[in-house]
C-alpha positions as CSV (number, residue, x, y, z in Angstrom):
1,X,10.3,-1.5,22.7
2,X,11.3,0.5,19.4
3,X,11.3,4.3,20.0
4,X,11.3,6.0,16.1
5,X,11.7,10.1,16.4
6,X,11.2,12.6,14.1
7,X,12.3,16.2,14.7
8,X,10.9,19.1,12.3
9,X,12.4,21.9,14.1
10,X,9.0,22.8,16.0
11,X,7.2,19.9,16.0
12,X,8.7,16.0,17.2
13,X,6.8,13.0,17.1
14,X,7.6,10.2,18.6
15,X,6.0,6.9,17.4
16,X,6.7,4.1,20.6
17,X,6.3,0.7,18.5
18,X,4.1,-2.2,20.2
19,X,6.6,-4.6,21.4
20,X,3.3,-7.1,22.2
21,X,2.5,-11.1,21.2
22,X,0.4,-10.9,17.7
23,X,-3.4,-11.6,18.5
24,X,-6.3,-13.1,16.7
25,X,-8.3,-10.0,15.8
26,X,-11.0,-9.3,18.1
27,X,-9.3,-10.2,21.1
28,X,-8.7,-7.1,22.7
29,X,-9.9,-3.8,22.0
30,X,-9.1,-1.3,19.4
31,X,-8.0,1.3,21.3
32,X,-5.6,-0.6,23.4
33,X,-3.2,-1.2,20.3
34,X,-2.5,2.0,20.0
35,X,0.9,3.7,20.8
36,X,1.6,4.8,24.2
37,X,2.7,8.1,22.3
38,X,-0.7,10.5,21.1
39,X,0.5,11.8,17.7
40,X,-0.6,15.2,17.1
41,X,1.1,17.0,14.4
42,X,4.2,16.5,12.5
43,X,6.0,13.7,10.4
44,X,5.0,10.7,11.4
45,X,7.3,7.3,10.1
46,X,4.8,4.7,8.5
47,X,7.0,1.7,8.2
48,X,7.5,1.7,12.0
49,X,3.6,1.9,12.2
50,X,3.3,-0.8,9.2
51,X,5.8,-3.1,11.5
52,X,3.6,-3.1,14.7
53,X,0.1,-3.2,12.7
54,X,1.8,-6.1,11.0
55,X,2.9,-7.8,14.5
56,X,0.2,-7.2,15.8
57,X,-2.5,-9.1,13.8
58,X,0.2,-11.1,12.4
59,X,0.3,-9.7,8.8
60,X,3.0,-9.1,6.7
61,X,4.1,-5.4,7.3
62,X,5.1,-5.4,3.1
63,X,1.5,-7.1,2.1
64,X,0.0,-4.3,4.4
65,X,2.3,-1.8,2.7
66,X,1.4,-3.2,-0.5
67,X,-2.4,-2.8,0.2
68,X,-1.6,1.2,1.1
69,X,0.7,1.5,-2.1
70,X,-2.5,0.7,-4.3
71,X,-5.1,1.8,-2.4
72,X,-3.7,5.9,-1.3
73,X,-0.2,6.0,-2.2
74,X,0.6,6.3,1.1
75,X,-1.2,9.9,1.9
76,X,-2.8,10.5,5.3
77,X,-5.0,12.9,3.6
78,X,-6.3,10.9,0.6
79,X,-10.1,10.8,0.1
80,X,-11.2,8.6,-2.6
81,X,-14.5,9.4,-5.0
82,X,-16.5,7.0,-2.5
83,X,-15.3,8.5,1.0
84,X,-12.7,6.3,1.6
85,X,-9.8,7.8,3.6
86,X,-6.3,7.9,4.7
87,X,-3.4,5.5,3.7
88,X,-4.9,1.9,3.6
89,X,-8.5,4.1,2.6
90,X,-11.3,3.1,5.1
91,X,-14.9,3.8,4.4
92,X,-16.8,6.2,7.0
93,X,-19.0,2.6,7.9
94,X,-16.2,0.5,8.1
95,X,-13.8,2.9,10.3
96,X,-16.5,3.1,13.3
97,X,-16.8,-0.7,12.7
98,X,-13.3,-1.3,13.4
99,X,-13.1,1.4,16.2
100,X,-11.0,4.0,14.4
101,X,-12.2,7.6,15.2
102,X,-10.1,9.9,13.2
103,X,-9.5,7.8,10.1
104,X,-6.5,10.8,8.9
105,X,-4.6,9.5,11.7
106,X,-2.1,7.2,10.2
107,X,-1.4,5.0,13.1
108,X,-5.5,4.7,13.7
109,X,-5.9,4.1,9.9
110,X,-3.5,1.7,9.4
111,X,-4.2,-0.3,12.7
112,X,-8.0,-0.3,11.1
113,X,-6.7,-1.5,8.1
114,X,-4.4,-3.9,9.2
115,X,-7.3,-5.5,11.6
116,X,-10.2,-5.3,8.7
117,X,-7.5,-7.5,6.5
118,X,-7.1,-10.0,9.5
119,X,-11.1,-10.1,9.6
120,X,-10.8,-11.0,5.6
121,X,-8.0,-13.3,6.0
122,X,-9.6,-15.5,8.6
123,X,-12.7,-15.3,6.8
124,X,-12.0,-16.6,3.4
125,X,-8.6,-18.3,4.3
126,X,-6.8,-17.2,1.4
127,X,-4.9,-14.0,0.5
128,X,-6.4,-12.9,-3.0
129,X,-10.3,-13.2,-1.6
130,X,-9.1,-10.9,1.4
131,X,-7.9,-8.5,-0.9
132,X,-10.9,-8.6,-3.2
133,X,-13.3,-9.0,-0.1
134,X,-11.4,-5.6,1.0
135,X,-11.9,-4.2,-2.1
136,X,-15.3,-5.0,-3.1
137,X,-16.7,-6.3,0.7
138,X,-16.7,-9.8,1.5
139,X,-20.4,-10.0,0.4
140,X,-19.6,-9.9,-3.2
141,X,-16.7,-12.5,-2.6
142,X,-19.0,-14.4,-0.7
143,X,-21.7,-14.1,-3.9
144,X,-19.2,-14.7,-6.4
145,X,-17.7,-17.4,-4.8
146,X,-14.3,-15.5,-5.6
147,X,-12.9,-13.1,-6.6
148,X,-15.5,-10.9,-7.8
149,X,-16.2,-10.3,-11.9
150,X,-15.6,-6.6,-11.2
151,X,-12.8,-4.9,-13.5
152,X,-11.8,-2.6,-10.4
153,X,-11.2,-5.4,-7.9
154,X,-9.4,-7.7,-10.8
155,X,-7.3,-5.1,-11.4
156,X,-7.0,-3.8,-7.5
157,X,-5.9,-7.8,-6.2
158,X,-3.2,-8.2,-9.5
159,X,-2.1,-4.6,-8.6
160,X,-1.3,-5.5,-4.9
161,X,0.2,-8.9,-5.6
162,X,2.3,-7.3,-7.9
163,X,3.6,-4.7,-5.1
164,X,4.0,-7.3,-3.1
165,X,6.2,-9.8,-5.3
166,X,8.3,-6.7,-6.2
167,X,10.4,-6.7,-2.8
168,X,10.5,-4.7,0.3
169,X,8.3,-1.7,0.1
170,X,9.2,1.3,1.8
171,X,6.5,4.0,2.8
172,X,8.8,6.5,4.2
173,X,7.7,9.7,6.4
174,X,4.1,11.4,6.3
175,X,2.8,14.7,7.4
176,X,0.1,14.7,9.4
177,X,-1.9,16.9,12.0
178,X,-4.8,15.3,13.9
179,X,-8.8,16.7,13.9
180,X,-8.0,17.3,17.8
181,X,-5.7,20.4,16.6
182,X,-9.0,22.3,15.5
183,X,-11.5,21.1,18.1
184,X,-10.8,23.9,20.4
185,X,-11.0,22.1,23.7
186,X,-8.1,19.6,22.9
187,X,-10.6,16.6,22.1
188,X,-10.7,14.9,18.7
189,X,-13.5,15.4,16.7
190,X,-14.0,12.6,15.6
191,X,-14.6,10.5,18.8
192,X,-18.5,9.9,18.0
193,X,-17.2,7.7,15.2
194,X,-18.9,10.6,12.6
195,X,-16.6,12.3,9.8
196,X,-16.9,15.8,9.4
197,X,-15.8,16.6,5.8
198,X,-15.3,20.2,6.8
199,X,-13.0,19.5,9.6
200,X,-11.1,17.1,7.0
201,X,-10.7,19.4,4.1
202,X,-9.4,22.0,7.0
203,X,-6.6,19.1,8.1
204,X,-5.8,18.2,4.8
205,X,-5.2,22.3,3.8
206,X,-3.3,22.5,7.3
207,X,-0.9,19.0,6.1
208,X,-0.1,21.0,3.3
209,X,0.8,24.2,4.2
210,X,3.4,22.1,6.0
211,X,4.5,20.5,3.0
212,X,4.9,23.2,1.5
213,X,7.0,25.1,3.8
214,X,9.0,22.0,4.6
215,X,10.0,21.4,0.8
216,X,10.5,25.5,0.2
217,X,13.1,25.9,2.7
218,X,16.7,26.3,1.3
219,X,20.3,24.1,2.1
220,X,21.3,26.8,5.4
221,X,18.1,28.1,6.1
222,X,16.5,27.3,9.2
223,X,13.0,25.5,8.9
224,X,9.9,27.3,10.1
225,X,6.6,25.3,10.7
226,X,4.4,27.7,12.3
């Protein structure tokens, strides 16, 4: 079991890597591949999250990490002009699908991810038509009978393949602070498998008032997150 912890003064998160046999996607349930640890608020360290996803539907963790470089840069708290969200950006549709119910979680998100690209993978039996088929949905793939004539999804598979012939990516630490903290009873919001856009654009302000406090404090000054 790998144990990464994170302290911001206030706030520690501890993210408790699985330590489990990869499985064929659909074998268990989504919810039991989650960490033993609930993530609340705080920094949360994505490559340890990238390495279980990864062992756990037996991806690379850097083709994973390559598929979040393009697709969010890596931001929790991305929203795309479509409504895709978080790091790996999952539609509203497709993150009930895959049982994620607060798609700004990173470890939900990139679990989610990681499994839709499994889904792909054994579909279409080759990496590029995953990525395109995760791009532009495996319908067009499946229409095309490839890699879809789109310029976007062209663009999106060299893009990725490019990130991923380029080395060991590193995604570093996020901030994040989960739906739950605003529900007022201590239960996530998003549990109905609905996205409240409202609730979101309140997480995403809250993600960066800690960003911003973290990066303003001074060398000798003690940090301060509410």
């Amino acid at each position: 079991m790998t144990v990464e912890a994170v302290s911001t003064e206030n706030i520690t998160v501890t993210y408790e890597a699985l330590d489990a046999q990869p499985v064929e996607s659909g074998q268990v349930e989504f919810s039991e591949v989650m960490s033993k640890t609930s993530i609340s608020s705080g920094r949360v360290d994505l490559d340890a999250i990238f390495e279980a996803a990864g062992q756990r539907y037996n991806l690379s963790p850097n083709l994973l990490k390559a598929v979040a470089k393009v697709e969010s840069n890596f931001r929790p708290d991305a929203v795309s002009r479509s409504g895709a969200m978080g790091v790996m950006q999952l539609m509203p549709g497709t993150a009930r699908g895959l049982g994620v119910t607060d798609a700004y979680d990173p470890e939900q998100n990139i679990m989610g991810g990681a499994k839709y690209l499994r889904q792909m993978l054994d579909k279409f039996g080759d990496i590029k038509l995953a990525l395109a088929a995760y791009n532009a949905g495996p319908n067009n793939v499946t229409k095309y009978g490839g890699i879809p004539p789109f310029n976007e999804t062209q663009n999106y598979v060299k893009k990725v393949m490019e990130h991923l012939g380029g080395g060991e990516i590193t995604a570093g630490m996020a901030a994040y602070s989960s739906l739950a903290a605003f529900s007022g009873n201590g239960e996530t919001k998003g549990k109905s498998g609905s996205i409240n856009f409202g609730e979101a654009f309140t997480q995403m302000l809250f993600v960066k008032i800690i960003e911003m406090q973290m990066n303003s404090s001074k060398d000798g000054e003690k940090k301060k997150v509410f």
